[in-house]
C-alpha positions as CSV (number, residue, x, y, z in Angstrom):
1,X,-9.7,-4.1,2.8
2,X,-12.0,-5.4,0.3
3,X,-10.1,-4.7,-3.0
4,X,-9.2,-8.4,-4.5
5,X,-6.0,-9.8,-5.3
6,X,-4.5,-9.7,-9.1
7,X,-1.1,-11.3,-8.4
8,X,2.2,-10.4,-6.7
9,X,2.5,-7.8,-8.5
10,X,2.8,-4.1,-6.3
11,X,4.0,-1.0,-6.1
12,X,4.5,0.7,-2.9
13,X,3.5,-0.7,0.9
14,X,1.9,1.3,2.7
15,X,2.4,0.4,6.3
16,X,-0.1,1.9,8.9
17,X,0.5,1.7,12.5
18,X,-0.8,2.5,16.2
19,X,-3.8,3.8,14.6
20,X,-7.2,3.4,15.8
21,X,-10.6,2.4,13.4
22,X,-11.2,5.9,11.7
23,X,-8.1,5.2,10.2
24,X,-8.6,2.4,8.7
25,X,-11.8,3.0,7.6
26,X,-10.4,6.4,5.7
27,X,-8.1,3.9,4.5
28,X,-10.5,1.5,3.0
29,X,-12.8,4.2,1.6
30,X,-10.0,5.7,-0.3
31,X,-9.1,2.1,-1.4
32,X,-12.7,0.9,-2.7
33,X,-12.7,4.4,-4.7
34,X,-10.7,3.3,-7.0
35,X,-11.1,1.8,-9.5
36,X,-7.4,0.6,-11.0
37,X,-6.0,0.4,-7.4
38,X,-5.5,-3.2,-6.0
39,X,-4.3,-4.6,-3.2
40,X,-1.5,-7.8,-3.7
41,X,-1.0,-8.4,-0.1
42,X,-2.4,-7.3,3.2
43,X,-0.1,-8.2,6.3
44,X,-1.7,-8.0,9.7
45,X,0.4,-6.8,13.0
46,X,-0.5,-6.6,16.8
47,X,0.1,-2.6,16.1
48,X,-1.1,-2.2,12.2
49,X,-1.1,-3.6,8.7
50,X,0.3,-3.3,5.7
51,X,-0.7,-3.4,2.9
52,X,1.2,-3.8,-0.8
53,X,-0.4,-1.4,-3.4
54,X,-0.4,-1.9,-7.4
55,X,0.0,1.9,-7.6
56,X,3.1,4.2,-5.6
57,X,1.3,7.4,-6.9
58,X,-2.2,6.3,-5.4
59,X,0.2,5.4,-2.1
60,X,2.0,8.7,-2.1
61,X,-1.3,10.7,-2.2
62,X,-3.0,8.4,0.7
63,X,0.1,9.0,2.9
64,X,-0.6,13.3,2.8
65,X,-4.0,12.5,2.9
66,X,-4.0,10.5,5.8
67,X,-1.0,12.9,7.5
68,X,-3.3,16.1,6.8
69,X,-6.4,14.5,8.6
70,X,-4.6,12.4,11.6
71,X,-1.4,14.3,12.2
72,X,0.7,11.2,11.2
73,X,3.9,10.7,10.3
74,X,4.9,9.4,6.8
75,X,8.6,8.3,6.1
76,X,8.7,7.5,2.1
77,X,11.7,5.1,1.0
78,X,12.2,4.3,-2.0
79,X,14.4,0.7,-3.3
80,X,15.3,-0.6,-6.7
81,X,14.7,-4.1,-7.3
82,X,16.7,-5.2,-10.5
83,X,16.0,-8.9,-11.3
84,X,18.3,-9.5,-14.3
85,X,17.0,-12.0,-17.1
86,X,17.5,-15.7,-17.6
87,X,19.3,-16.9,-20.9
88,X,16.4,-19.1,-21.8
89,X,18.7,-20.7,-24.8
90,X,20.8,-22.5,-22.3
């Protein structure tokens, strides 16, 4: 994917397996035609990639798009992550 990294900072993963080029290059496309859209990470598998998205919406819409088009399967889980504050006066 070609959209460059702006920090740790992500969204959703979108995790793509057993799929073949066309998928990946729908994925990219949709990607690069964004404009607000980054990727933080990409993680590289012997049976996919995934990749960590700065926006859940722009995930949740590839998913159906990529389901409609290649018959897929998409499993959406959701998880919390509460990381409580420091006292910085100690």
């Amino acid at each position: 994917m070609e959209k460059k990294d702006r920090g740790n900072y992500y969204e959703a993963i979108l995790q793509i397996r057993n799929s073949n080029e066309e998928v990946a290059n729908c994925v990219s496309n949709a990607i690069n035609k964004q404009k607000d859209l980054f990727i933080a990470k990409e993680v590289r598998y012997k049976d996919g990639f995934d990749l960590y998205l700065s926006s859940q919406k722009f995930a949740h819409q590839l998913g159906k798009l990529l389901k409609k088009s290649f018959k897929g399967k998409v499993v959406v889980s959701e998880a919390v992550v509460y990381i409580p504050r420091r006292n910085l006066a100690s």
